[in-house]
C-alpha positions as CSV (number, residue, x, y, z in Angstrom):
1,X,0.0,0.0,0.0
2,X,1.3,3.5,-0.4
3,X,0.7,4.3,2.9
4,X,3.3,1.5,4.1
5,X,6.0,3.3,1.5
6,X,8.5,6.2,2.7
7,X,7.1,9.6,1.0
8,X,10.5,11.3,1.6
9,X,12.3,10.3,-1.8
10,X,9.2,11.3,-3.6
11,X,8.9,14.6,-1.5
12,X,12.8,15.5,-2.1
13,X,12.5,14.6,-6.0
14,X,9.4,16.9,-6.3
15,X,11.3,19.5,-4.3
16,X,14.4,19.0,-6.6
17,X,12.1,19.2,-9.5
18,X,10.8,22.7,-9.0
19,X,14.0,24.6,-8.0
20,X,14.8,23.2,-11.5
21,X,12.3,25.2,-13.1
22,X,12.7,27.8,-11.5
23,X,14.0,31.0,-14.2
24,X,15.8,33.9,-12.9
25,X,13.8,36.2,-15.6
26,X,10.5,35.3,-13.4
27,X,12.1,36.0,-9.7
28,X,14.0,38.0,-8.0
29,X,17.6,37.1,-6.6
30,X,16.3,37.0,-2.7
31,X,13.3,35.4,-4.2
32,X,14.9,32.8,-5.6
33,X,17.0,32.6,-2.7
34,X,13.9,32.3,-0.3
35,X,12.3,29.8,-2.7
36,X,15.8,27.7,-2.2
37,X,15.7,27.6,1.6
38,X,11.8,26.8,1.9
39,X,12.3,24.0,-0.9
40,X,15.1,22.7,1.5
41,X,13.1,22.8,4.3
42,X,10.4,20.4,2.6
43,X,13.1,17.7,2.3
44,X,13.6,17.3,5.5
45,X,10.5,15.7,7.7
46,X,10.1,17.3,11.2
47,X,10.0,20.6,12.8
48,X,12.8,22.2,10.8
49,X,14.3,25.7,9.3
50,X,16.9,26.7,7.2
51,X,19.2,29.3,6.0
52,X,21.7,30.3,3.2
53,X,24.9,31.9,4.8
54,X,27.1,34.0,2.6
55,X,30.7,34.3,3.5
56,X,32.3,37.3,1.1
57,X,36.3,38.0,2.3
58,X,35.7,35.4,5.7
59,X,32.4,38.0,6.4
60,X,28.9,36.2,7.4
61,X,25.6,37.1,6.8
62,X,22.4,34.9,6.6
63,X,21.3,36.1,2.9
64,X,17.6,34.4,3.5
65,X,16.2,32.1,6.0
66,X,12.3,30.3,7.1
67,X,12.2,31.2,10.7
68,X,13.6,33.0,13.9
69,X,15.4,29.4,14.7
70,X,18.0,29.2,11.7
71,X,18.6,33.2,12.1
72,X,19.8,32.9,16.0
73,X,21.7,29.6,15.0
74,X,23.6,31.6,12.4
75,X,24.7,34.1,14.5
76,X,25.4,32.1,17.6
77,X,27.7,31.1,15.1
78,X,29.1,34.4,13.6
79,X,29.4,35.9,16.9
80,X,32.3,33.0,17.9
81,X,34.0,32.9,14.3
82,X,32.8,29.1,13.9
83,X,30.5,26.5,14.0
84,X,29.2,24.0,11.2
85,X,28.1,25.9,8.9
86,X,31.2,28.3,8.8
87,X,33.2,25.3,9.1
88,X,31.2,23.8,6.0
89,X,31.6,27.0,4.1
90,X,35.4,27.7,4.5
91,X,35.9,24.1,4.1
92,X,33.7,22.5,1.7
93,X,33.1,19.6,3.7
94,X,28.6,18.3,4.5
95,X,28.7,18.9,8.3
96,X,26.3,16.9,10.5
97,X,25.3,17.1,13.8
98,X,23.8,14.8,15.1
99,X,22.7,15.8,18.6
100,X,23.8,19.1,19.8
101,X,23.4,17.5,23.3
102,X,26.3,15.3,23.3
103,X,28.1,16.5,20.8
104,X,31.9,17.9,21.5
105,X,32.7,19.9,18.2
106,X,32.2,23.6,19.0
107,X,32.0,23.6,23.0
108,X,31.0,27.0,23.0
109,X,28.4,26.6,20.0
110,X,26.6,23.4,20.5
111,X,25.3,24.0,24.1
112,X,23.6,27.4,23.1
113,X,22.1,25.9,20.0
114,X,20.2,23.4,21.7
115,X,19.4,25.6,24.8
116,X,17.7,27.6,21.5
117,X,15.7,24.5,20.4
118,X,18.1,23.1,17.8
119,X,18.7,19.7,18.8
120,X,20.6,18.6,14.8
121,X,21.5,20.3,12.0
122,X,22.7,19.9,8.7
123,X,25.7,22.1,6.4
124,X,26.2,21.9,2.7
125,X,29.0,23.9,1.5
126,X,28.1,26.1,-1.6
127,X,30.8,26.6,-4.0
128,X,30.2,30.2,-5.2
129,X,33.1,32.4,-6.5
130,X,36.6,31.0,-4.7
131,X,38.9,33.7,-6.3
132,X,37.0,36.4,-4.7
133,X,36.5,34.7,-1.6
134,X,32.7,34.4,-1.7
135,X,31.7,30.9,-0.7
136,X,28.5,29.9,1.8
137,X,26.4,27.1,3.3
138,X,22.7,25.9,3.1
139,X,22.1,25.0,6.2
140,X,19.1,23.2,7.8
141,X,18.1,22.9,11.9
142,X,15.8,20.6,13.4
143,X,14.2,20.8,16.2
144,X,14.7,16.9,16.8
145,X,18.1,14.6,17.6
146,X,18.9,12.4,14.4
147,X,16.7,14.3,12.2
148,X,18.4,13.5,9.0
149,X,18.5,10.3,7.6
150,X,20.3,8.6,4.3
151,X,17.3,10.2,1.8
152,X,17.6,13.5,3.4
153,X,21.0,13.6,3.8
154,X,21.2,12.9,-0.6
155,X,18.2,15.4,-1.1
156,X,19.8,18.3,0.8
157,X,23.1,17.8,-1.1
158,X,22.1,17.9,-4.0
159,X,20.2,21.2,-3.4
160,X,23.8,22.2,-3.0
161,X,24.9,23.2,-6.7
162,X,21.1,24.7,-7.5
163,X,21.8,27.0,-4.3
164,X,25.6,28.2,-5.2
165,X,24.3,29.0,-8.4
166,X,21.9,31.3,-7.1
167,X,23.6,33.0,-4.7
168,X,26.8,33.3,-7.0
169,X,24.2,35.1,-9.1
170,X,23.0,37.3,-6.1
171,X,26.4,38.7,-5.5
172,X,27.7,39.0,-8.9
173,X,24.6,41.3,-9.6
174,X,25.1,43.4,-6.2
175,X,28.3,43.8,-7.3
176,X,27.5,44.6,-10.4
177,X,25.3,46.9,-8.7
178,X,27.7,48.3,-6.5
179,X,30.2,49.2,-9.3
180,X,27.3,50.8,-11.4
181,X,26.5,52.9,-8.6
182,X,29.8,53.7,-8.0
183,X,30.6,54.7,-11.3
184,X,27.8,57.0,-11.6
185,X,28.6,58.9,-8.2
186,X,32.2,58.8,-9.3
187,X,31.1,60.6,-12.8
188,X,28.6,63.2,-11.2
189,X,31.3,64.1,-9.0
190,X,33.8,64.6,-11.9
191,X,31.4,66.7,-13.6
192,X,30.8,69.0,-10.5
193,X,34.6,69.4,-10.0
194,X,35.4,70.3,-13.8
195,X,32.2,73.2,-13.5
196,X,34.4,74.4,-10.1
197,X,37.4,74.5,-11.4
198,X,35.9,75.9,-14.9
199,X,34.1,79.1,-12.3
200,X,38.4,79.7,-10.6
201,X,39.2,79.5,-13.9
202,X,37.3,82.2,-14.8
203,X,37.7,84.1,-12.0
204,X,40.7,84.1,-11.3
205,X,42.5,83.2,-14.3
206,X,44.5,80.1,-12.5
207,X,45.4,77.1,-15.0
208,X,43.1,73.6,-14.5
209,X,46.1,72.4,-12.1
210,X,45.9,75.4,-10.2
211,X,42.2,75.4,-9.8
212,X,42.1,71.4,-8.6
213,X,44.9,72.5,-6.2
214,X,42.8,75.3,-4.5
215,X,39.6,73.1,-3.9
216,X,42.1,70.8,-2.6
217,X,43.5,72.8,-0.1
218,X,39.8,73.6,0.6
219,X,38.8,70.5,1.1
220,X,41.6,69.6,3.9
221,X,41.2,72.5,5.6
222,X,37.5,72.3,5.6
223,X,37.6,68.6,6.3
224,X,35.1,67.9,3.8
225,X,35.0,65.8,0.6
226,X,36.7,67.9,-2.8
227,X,33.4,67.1,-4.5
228,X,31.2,68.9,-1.6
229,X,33.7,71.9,-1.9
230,X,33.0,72.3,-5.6
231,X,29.1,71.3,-5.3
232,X,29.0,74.6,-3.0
233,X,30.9,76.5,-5.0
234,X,28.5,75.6,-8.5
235,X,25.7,76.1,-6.8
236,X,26.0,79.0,-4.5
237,X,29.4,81.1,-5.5
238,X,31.1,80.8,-2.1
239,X,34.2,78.6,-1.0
240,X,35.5,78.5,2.4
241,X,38.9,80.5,2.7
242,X,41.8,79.0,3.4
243,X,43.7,81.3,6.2
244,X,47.1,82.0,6.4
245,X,46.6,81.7,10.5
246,X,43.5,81.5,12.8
247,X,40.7,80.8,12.0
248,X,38.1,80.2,8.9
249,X,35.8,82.4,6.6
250,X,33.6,82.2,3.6
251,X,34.4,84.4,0.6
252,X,32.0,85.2,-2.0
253,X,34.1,84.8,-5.2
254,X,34.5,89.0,-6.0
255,X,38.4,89.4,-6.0
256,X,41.3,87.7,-4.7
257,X,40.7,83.6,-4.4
258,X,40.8,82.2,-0.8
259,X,44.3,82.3,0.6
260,X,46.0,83.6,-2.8
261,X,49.2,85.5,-1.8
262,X,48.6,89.1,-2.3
263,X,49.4,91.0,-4.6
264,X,53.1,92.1,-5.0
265,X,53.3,95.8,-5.5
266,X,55.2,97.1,-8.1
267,X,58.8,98.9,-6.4
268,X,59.1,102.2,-6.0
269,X,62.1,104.0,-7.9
270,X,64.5,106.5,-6.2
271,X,63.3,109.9,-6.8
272,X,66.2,111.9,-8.8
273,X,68.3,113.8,-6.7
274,X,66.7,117.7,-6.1
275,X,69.2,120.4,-7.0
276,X,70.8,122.4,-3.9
277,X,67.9,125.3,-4.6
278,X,65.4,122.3,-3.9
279,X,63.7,122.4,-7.4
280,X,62.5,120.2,-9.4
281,X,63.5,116.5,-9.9
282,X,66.3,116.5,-12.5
C-alpha cells in the first residue's frame, strides 16, 4: 500500500524538480533565494528551518532564512567565528550534527544551540566564486536529535549546486550593482569638479592644475569631501577660505581667491636727486 511506502524520496525529488524550473527572468535574486531555503526545508521531515549563509572576504551574513530558529543559529555562530556551517563553508566539507546535546565539536556553540531548540543540524557547502573569496552554506536545523536520515542527507546535497548557483548570481549582480553605482557617483562628482574649477578658472585666471589644487586645499582645511567643496561652490558662488593663521571664513568669489598670496606691488624708484635750490626733480 502506499501508505506503508516512505514519501520522503518522492517529496525531495518533487522539491528538486521545481528549484529546476525555477528562471531567474520570473524572480528576484532573494526570491529565488527564499524559494531555495523553503524548498530545503520540505526535504527534510520534522520541525525544521533553514538558512543560506554568505561568507564574502571570511564576512557572514544569513542572505535568506524560514524562521527566527535558523537566524539565532547563524549568528550564535558568527558571533564566535565558527560552527558547522562556517566550518562547512570555509571548508567545503557536508557537516552533520547529530545531537547538539552530546556533541563535543564547538563547545562553545553546541550548548547554546540546543538551549535555543536546535537539537541537529545539517551544512552543505556552496561553492560560489573561490577567487573572490565568496563561498556559503545551506544549512538546515531541526528541532529533533537524528533528524536527517540517508534520503535526506542525498536530497539536501544535491540542493547544494542549484543554491551556489543562485547566490553566486546574487552577489555578482550586487556587485554589479555596486560598481554601477559607484561609477555614476564617481562621474557626477567629476562633472561637479570640472564646473568648479571651470568658475576659478574664470575668476581668477589660474590654469586647470591650479584650480584642482585650491579646492584641494579647501577640502583639507575644511575637512570635507573635494566634490562637496566644488558642489558649494557651483551652486552658490562661495568657497571656504583657506587662512594664512587662525581661524576660517567664507568668501564670495569677487576678487582675490581664498588664501592667494597678495598681490606684489610694483617697487618704487629712487626719486632723482633735487638740486641744492630744492627744485624740481632732475
Amino acid at each position: 500500500m502506499a501508505s506503508s511506502q516512505d514519501p520522503q524520496p518522492v517529496q525531495a525529488a518533487e522539491a528538486l524538480e521545481h528549484l529546476g524550473r525555477l528562471s531567474l527572468r520570473d524572480l528576484s535574486m532573494e526570491d529565488l533565494l527564499q524559494t531555495v531555503a523553503d524548498l530545503a526545508k520540505t526535504v527534510v521531515p520534522g520541525d525544521t528551518e533553514t538558512s543560506v549563509s554568505l561568507l564574502v572576504r571570511d564576512r557572514p551574513t544569513t542572505v535568506v532564512s524560514t524562521g527566527r530558529l535558523a537566524v539565532d543559529a547563524d549568528e550564535a555562530q558568527y558571533e564566535r567565528d565558527h560552527g558547522p556551517c562556517l566550518h562547512a563553508a570555509r571548508t567545503g566539507e557536508v557537516v552533520e550534527i547529530a545531537d547538539t546535546r552530546t556533541d563535543r565539536r564547538w563547545p562553545d556553540y553546541v550548548p547554546r544551540a540546543a538551549e535555543r531548540g536546535v537539537l541537529s543540524s545539517l551544512s552543505v557547502p556552496l561553492l560560489i566564486a573561490v577567487d573572490e573569496q565568496v563561498s556559503g552554506a545551506l544549512n538546515v536545523y531541526a528541532r529533533q536529535p537524528s533528524a536527517f536520515d540517508a534520503d535526506a542527507w542525498a536530497a539536501a546535497t544535491r540542493f547544494g549546486p542549484y543554491a551556489a548557483v543562485a547566490v553566486g548570481n546574487l552577489h555578482a549582480y550586487r556587485s554589479a550593482h555596486t560598481k554601477a553605482d559607484d561609477l555614476q557617483a564617481a562621474l557626477e562628482s567629476r562633472a561637479t569638479i570640472d564646473q568648479a574649477k571651470g568658475v576659478l578658472i574664470e575668476r581668477f585666471g589660474l590654469t586647470p592644475d591650479q584650480a584642482f589644487q585650491l579646492l584641494t586645499r579647501v577640502s583639507v582645511h575644511a575637512n570635507r569631501k573635494v566634490r562637496h567643496i566644488a558642489d558649494q561652490l557651483v551652486h552658490t558662488g562661495e568657497l571656504q577660505a583657506v587662512p594664512a593663521r587662525g581661524g576660517g571664513r567664507t568668501s564670495r568669489l569677487t576678487g582675490e581667491p581664498p588664501s592667494a598670496p597678495p598681490k606684489r606691488r610694483p617697487a618704487r624708484t629712487a626719486p632723482a636727486e633735487r638740486d641744492s635750490a630744492g627744485g624740481e626733480y632732475g
